[in-house]
N, CA, C, O and CB atoms as a CASP TS submission, in Angstrom:
PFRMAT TS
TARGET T0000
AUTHOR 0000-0000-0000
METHOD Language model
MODEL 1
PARENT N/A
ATOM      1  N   UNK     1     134.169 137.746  50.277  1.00  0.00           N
ATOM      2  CA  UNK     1     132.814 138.088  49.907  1.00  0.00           C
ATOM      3  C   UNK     1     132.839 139.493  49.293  1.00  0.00           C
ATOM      4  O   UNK     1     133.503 140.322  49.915  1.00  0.00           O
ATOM      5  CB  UNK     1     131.851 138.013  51.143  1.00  0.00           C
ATOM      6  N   UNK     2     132.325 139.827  48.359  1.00  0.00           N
ATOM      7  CA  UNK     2     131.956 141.284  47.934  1.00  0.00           C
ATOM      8  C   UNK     2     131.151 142.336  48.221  1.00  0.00           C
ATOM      9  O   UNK     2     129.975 142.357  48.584  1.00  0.00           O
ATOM     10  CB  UNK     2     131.676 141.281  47.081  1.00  0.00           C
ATOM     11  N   UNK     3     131.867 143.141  48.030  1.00  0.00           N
ATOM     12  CA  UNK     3     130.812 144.467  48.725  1.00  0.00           C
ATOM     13  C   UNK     3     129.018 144.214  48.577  1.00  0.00           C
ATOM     14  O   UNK     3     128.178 144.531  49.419  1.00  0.00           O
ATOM     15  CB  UNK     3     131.195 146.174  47.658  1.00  0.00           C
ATOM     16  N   UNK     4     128.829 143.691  47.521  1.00  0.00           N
ATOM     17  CA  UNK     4     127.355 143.410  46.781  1.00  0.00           C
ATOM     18  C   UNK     4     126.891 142.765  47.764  1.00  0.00           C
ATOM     19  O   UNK     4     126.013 143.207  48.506  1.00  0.00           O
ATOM     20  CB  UNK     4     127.209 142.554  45.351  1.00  0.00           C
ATOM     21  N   UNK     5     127.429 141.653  47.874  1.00  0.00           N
ATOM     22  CA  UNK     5     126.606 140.692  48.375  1.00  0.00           C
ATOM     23  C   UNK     5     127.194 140.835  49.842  1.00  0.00           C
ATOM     24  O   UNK     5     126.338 140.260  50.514  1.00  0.00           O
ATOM     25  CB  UNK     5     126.684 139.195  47.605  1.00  0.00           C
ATOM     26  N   UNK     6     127.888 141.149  50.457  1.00  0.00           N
ATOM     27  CA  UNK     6     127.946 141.959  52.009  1.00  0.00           C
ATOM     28  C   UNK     6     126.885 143.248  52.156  1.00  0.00           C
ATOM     29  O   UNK     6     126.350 143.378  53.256  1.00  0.00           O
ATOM     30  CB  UNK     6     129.650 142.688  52.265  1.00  0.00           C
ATOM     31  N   UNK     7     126.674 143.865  51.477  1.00  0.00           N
ATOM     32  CA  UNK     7     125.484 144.545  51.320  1.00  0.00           C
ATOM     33  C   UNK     7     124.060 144.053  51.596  1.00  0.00           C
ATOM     34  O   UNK     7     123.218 144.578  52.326  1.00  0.00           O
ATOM     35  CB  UNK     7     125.513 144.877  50.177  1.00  0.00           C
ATOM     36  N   UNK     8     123.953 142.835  50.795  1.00  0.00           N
ATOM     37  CA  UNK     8     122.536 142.281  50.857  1.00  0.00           C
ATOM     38  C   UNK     8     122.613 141.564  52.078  1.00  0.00           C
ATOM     39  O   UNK     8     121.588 141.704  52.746  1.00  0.00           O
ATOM     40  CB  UNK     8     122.058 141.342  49.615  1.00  0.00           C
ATOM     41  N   UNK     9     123.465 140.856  52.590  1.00  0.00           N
ATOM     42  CA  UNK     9     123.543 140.015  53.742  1.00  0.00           C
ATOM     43  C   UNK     9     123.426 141.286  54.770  1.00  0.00           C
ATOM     44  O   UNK     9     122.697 140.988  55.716  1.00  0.00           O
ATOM     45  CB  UNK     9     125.008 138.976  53.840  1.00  0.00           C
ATOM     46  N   UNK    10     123.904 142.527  54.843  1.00  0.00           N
ATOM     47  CA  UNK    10     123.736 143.152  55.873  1.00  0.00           C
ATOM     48  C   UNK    10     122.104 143.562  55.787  1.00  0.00           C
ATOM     49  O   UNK    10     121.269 143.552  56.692  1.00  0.00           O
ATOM     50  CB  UNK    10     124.800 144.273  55.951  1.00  0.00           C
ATOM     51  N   UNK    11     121.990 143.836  54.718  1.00  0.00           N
ATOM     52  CA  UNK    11     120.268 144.643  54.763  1.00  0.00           C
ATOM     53  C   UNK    11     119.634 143.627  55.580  1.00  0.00           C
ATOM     54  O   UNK    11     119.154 144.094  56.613  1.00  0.00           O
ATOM     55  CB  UNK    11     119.222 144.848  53.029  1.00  0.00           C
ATOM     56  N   UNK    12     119.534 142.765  55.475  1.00  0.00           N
ATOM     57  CA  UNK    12     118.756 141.412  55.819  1.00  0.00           C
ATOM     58  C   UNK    12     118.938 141.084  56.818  1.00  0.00           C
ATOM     59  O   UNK    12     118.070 140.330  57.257  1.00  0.00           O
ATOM     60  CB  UNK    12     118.937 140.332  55.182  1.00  0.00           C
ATOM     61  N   UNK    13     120.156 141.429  57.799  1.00  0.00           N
ATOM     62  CA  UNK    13     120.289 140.942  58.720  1.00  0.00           C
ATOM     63  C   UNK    13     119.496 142.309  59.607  1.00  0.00           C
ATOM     64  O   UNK    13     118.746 142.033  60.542  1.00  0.00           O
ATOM     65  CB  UNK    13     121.777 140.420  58.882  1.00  0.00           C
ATOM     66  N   UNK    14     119.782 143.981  59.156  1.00  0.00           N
ATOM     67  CA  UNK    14     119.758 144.704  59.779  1.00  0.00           C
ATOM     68  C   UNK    14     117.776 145.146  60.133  1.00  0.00           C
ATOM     69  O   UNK    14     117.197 145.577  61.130  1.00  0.00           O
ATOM     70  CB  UNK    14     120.829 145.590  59.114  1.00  0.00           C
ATOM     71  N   UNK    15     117.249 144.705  58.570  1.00  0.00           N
ATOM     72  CA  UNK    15     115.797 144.351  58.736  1.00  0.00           C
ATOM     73  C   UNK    15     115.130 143.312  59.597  1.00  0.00           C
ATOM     74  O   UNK    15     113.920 143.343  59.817  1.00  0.00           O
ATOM     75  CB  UNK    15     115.409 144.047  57.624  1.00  0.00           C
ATOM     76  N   UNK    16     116.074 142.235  60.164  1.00  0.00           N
ATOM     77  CA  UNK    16     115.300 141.357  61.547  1.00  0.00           C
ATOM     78  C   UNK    16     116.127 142.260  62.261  1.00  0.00           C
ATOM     79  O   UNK    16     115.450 143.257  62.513  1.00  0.00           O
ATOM     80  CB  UNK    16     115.507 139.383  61.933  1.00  0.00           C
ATOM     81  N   UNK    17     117.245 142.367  62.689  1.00  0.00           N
ATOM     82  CA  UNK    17     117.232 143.206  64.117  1.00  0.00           C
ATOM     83  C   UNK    17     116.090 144.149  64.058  1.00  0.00           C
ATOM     84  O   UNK    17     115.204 143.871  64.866  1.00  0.00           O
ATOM     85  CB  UNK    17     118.655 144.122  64.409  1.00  0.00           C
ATOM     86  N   UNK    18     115.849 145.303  63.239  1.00  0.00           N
ATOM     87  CA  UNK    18     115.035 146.202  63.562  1.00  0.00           C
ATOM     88  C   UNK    18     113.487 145.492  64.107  1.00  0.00           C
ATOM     89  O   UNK    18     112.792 145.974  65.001  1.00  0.00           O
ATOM     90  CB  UNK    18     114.990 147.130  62.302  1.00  0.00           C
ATOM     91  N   UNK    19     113.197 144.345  63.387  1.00  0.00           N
ATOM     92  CA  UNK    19     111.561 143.913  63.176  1.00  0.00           C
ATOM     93  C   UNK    19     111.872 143.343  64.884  1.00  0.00           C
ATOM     94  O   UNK    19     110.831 143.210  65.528  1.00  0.00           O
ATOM     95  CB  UNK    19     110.963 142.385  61.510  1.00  0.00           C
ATOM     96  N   UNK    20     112.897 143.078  65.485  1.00  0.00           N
ATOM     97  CA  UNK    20     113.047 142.252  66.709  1.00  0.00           C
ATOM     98  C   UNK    20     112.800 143.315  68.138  1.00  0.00           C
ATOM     99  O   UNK    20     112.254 143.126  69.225  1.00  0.00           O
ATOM    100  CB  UNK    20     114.712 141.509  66.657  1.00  0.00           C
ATOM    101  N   UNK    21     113.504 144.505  67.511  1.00  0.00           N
ATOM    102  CA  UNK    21     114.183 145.737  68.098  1.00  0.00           C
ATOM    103  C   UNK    21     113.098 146.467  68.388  1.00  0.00           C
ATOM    104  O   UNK    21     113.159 146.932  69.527  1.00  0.00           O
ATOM    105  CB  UNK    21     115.195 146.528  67.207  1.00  0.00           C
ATOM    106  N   UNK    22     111.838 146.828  67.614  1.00  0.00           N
ATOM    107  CA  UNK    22     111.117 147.843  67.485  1.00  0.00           C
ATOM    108  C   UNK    22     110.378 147.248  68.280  1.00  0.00           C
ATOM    109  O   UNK    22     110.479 147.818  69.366  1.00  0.00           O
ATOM    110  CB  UNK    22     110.682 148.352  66.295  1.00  0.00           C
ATOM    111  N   UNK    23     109.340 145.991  68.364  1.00  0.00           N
ATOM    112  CA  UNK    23     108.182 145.461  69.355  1.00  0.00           C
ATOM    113  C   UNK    23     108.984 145.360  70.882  1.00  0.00           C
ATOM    114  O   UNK    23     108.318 145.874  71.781  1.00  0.00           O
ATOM    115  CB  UNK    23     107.504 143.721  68.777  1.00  0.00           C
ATOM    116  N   UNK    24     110.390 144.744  71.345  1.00  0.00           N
ATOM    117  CA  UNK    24     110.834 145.083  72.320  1.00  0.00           C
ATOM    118  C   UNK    24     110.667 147.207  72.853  1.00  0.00           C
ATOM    119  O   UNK    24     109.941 147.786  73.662  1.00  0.00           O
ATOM    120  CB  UNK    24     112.279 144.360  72.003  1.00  0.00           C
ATOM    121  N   UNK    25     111.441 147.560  72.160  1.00  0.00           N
ATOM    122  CA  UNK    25     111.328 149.041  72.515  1.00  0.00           C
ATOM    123  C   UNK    25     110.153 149.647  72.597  1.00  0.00           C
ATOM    124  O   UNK    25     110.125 150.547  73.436  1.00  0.00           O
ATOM    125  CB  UNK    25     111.953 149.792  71.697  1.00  0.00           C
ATOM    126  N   UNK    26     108.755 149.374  71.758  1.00  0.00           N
ATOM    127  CA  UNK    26     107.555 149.890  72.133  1.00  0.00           C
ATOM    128  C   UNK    26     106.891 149.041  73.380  1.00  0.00           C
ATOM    129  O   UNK    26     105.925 149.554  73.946  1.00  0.00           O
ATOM    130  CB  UNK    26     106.670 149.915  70.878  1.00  0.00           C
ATOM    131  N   UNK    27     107.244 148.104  73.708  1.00  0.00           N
ATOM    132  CA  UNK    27     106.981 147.102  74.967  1.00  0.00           C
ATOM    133  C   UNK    27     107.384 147.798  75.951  1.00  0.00           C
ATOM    134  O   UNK    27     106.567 148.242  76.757  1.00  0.00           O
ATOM    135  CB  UNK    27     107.699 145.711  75.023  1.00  0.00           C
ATOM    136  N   UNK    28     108.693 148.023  76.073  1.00  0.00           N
ATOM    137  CA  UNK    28     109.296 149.025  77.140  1.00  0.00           C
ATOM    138  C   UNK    28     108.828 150.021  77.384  1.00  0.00           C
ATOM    139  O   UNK    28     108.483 150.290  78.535  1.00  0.00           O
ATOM    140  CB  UNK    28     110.368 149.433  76.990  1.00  0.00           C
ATOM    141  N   UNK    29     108.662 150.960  76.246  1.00  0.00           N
ATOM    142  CA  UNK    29     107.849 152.237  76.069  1.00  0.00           C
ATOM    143  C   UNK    29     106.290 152.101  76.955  1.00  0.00           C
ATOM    144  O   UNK    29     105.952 152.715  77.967  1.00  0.00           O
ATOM    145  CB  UNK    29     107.584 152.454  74.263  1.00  0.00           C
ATOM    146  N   UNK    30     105.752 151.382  76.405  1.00  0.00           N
ATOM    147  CA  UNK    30     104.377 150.744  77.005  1.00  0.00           C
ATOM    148  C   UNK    30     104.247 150.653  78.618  1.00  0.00           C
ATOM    149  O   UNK    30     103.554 151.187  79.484  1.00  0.00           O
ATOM    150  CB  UNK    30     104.235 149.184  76.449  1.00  0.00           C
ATOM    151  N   UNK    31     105.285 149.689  78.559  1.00  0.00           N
ATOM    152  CA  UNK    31     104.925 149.419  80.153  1.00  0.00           C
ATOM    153  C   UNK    31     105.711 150.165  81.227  1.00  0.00           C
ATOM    154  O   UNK    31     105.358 150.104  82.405  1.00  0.00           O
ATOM    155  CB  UNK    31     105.157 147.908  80.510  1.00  0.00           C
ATOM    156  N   UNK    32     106.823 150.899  80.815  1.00  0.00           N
ATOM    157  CA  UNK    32     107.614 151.617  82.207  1.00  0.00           C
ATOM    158  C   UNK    32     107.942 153.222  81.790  1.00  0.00           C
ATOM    159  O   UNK    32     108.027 154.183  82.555  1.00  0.00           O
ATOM    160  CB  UNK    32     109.363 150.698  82.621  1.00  0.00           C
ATOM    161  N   UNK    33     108.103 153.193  80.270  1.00  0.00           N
ATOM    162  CA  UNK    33     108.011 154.828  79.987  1.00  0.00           C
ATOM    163  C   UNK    33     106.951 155.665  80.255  1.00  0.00           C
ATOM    164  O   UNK    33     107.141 156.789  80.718  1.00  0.00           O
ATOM    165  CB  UNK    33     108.138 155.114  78.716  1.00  0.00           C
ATOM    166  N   UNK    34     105.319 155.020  79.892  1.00  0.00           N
ATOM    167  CA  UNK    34     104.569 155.709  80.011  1.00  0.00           C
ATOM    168  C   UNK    34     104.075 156.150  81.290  1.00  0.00           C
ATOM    169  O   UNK    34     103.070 156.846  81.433  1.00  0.00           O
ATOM    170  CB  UNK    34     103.926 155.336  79.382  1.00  0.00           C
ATOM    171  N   UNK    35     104.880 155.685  82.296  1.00  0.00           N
ATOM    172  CA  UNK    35     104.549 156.071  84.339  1.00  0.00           C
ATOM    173  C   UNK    35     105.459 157.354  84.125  1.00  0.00           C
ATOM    174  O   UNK    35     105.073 158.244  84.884  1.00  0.00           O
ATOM    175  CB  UNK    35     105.445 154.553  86.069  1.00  0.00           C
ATOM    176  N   UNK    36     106.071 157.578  83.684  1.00  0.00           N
ATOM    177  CA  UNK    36     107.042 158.560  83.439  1.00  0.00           C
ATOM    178  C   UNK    36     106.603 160.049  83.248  1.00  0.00           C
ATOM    179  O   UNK    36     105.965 160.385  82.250  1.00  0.00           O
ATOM    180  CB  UNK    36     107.728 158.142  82.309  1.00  0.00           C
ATOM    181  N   UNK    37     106.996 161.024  84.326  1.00  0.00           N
ATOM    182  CA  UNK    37     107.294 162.576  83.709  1.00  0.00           C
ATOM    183  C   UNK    37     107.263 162.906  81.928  1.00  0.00           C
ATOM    184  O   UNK    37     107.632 162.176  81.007  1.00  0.00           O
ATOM    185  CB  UNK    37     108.972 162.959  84.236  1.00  0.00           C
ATOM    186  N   UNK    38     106.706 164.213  81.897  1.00  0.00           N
ATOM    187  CA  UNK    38     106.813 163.864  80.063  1.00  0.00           C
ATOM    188  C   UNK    38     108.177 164.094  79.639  1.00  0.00           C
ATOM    189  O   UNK    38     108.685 163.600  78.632  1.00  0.00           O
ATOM    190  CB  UNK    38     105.803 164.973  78.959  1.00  0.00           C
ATOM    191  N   UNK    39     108.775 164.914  80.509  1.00  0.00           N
ATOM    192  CA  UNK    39     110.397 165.408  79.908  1.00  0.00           C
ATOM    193  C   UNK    39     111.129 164.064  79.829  1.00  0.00           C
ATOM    194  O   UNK    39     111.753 163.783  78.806  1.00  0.00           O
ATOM    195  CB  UNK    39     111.417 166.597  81.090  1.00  0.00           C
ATOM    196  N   UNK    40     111.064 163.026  81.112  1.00  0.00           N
ATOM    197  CA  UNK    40     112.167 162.122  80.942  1.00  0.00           C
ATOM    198  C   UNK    40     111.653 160.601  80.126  1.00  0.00           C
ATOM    199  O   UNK    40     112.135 159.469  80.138  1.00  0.00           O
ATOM    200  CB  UNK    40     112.793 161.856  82.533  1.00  0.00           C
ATOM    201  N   UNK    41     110.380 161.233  79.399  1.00  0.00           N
ATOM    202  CA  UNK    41     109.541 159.988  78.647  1.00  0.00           C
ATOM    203  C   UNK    41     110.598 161.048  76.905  1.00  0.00           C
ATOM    204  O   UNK    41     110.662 160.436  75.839  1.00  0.00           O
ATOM    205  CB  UNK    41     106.766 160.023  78.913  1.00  0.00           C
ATOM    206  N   UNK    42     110.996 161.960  76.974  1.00  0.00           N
ATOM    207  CA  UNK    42     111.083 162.825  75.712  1.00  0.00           C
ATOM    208  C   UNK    42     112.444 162.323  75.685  1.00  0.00           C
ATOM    209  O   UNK    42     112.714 162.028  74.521  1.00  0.00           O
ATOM    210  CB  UNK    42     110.780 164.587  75.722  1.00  0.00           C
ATOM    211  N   UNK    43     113.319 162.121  76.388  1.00  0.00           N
ATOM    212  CA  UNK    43     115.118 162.141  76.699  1.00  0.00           C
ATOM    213  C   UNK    43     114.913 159.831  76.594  1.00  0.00           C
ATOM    214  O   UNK    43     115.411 159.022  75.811  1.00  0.00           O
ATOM    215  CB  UNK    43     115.832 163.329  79.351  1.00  0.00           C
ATOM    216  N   UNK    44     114.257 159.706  77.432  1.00  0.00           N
ATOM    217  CA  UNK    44     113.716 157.750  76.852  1.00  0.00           C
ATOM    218  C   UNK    44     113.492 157.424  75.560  1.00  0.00           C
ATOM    219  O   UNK    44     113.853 156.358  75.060  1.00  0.00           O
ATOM    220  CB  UNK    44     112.167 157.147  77.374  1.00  0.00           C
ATOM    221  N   UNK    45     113.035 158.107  75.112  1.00  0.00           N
ATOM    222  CA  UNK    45     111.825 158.235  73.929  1.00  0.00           C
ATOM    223  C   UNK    45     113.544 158.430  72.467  1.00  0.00           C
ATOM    224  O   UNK    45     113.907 157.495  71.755  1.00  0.00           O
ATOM    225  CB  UNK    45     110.181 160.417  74.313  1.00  0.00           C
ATOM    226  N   UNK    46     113.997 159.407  72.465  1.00  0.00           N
ATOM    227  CA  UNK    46     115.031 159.380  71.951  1.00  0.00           C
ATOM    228  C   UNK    46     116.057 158.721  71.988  1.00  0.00           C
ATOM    229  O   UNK    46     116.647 158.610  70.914  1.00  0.00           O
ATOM    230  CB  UNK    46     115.261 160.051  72.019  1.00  0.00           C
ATOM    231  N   UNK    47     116.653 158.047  73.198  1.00  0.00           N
ATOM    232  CA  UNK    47     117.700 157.008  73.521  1.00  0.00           C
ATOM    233  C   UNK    47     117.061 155.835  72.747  1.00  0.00           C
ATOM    234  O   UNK    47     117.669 155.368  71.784  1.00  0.00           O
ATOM    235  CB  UNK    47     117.951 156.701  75.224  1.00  0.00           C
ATOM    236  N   UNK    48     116.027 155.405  73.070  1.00  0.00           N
ATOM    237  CA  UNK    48     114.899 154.275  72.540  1.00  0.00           C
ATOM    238  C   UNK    48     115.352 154.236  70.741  1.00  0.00           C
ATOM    239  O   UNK    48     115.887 153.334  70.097  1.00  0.00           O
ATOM    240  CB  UNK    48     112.841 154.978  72.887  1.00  0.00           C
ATOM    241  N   UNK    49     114.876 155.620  70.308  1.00  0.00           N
ATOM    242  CA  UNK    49     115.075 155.947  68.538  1.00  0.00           C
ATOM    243  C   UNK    49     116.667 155.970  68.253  1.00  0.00           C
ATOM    244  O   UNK    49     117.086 155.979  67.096  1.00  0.00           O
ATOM    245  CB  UNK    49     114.357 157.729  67.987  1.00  0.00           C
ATOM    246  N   UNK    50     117.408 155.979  69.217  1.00  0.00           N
ATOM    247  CA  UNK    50     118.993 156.107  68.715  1.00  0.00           C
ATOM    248  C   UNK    50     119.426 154.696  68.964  1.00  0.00           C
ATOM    249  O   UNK    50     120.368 154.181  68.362  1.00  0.00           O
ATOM    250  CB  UNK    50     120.052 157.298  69.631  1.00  0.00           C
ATOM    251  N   UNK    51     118.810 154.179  69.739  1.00  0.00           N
ATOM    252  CA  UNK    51     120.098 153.162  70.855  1.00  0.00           C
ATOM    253  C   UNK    51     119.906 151.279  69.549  1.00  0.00           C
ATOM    254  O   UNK    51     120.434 150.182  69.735  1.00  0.00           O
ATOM    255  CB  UNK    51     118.933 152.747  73.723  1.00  0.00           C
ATOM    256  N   UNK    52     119.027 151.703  68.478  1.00  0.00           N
ATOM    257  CA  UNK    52     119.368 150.177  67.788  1.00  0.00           C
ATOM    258  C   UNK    52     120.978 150.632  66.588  1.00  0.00           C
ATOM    259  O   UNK    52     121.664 149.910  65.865  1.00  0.00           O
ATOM    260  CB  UNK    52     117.441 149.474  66.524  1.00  0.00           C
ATOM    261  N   UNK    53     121.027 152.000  66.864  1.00  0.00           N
ATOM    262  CA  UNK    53     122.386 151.791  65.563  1.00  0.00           C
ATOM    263  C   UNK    53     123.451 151.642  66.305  1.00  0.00           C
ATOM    264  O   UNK    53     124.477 151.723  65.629  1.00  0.00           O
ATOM    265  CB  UNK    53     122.786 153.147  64.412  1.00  0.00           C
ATOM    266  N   UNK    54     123.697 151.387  67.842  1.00  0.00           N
ATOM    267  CA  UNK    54     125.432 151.048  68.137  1.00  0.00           C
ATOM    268  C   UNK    54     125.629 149.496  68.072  1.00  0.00           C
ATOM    269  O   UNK    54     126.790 149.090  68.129  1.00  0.00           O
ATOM    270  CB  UNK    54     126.031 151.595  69.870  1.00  0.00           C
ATOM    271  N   UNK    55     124.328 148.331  67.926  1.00  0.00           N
ATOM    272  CA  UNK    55     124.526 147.286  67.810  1.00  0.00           C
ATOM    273  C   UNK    55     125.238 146.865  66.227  1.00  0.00           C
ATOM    274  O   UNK    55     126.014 146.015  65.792  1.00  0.00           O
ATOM    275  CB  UNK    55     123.317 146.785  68.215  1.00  0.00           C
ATOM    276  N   UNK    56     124.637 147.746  65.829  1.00  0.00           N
ATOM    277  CA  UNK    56     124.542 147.704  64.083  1.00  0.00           C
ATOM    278  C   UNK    56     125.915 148.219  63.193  1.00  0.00           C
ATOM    279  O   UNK    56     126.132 148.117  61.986  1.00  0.00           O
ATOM    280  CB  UNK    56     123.199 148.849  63.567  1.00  0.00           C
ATOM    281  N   UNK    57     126.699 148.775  64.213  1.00  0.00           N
ATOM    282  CA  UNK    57     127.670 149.581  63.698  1.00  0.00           C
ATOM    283  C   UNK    57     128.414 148.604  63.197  1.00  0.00           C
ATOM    284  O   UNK    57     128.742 148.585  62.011  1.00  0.00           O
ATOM    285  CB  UNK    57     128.348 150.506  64.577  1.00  0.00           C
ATOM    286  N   UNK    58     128.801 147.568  64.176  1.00  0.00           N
ATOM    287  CA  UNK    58     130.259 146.425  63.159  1.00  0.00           C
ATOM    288  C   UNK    58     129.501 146.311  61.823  1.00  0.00           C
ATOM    289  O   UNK    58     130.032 146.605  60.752  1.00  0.00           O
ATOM    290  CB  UNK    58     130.676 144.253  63.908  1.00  0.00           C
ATOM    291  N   UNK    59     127.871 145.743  61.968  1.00  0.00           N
ATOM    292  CA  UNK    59     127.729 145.696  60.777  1.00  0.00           C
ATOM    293  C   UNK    59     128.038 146.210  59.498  1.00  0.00           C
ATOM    294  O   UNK    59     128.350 145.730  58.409  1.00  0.00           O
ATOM    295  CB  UNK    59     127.090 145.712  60.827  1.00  0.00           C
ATOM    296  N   UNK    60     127.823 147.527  60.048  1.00  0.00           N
ATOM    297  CA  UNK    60     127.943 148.390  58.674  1.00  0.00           C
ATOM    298  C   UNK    60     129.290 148.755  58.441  1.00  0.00           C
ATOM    299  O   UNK    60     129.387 149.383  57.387  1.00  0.00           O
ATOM    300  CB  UNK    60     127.108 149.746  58.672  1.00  0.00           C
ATOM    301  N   UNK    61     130.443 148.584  59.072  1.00  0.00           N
ATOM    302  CA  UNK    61     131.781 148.709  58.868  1.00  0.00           C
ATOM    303  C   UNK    61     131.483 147.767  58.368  1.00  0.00           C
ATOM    304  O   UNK    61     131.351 147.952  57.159  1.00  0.00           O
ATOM    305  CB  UNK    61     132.851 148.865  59.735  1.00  0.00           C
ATOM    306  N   UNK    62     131.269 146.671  58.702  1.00  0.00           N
ATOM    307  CA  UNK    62     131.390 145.328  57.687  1.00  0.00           C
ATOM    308  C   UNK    62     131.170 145.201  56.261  1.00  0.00           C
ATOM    309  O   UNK    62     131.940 144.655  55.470  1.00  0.00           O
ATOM    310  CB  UNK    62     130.536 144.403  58.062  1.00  0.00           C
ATOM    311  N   UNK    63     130.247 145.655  56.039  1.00  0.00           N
ATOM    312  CA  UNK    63     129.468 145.927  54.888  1.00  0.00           C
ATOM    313  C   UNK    63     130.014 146.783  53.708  1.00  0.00           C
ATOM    314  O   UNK    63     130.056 146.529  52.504  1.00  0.00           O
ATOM    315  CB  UNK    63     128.344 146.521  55.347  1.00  0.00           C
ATOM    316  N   UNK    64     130.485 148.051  54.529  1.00  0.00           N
ATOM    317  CA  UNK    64     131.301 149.113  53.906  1.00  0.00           C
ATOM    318  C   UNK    64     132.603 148.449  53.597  1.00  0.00           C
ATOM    319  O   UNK    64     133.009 148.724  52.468  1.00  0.00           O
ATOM    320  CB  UNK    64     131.493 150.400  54.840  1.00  0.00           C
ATOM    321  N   UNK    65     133.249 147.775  54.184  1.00  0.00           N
ATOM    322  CA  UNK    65     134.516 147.597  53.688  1.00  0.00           C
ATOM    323  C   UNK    65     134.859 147.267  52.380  1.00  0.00           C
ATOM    324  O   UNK    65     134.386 146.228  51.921  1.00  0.00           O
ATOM    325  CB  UNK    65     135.009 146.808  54.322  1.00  0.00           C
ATOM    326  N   UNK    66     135.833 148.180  51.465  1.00  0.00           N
ATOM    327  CA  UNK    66     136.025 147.484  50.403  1.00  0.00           C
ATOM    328  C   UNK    66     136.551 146.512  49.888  1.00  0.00           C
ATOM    329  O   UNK    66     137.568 146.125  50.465  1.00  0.00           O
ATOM    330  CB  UNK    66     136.243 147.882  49.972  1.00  0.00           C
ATOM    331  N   UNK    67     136.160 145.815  48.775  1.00  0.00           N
ATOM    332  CA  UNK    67     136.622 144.533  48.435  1.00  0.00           C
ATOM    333  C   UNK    67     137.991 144.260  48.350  1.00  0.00           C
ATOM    334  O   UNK    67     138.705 145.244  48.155  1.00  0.00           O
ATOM    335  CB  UNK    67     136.134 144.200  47.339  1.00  0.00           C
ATOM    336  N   UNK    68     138.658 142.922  48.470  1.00  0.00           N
ATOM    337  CA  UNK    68     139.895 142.853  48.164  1.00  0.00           C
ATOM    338  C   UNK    68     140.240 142.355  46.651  1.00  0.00           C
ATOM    339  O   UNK    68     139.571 141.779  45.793  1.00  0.00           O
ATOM    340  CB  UNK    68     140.439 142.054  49.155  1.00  0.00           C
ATOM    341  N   UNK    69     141.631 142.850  46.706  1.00  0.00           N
ATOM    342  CA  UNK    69     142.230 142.384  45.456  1.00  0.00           C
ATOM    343  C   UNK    69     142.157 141.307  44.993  1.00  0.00           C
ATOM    344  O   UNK    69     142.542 140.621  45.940  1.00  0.00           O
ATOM    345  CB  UNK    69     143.268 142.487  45.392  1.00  0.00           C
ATOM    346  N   UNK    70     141.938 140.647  44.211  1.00  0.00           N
ATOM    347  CA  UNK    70     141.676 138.931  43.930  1.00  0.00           C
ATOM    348  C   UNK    70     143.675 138.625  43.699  1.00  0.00           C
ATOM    349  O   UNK    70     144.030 137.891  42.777  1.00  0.00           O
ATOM    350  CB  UNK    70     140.266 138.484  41.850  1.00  0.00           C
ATOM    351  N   UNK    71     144.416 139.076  44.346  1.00  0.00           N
ATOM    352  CA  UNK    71     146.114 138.861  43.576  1.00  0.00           C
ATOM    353  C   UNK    71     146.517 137.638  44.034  1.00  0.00           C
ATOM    354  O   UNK    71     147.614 137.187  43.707  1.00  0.00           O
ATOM    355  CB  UNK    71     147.468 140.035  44.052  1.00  0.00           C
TER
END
């Protein structure tokens, strides 16, 4: 497959994780962050905004990899 079109297959895949990712994490946020101290809702609150790119990472090695030689 080519970088191009490993590209588009990743965008696409990485736009439903997020659309899947974001209503879970504000759900969470909602119902058990907000009982929360404000400091450890601030240290949640950031893990929450970081924690969808380690799923995503093969992806994007994936994606990045360059094409092979057609030999």
């Amino acid at each position: 497959m080519r970088r191009r079109t490993r590209s588009f297959v990743g965008a696409i895949v990485m736009i439903a994780f997020v659309l899947i990712y974001a209503p879970l994490a504000m759900a969470l946020a909602d119902s058990r962050i907000a009982q929360t101290p404000p400091l450890v809702q601030s240290v949640l609150y950031a893990i929450l905004g970081i924690a969808w790119i380690f799923p995503l990472m093969p992806l994007i090695r994936w994606m990045e990899r360059p094409d092979r030689d057609p030999a």
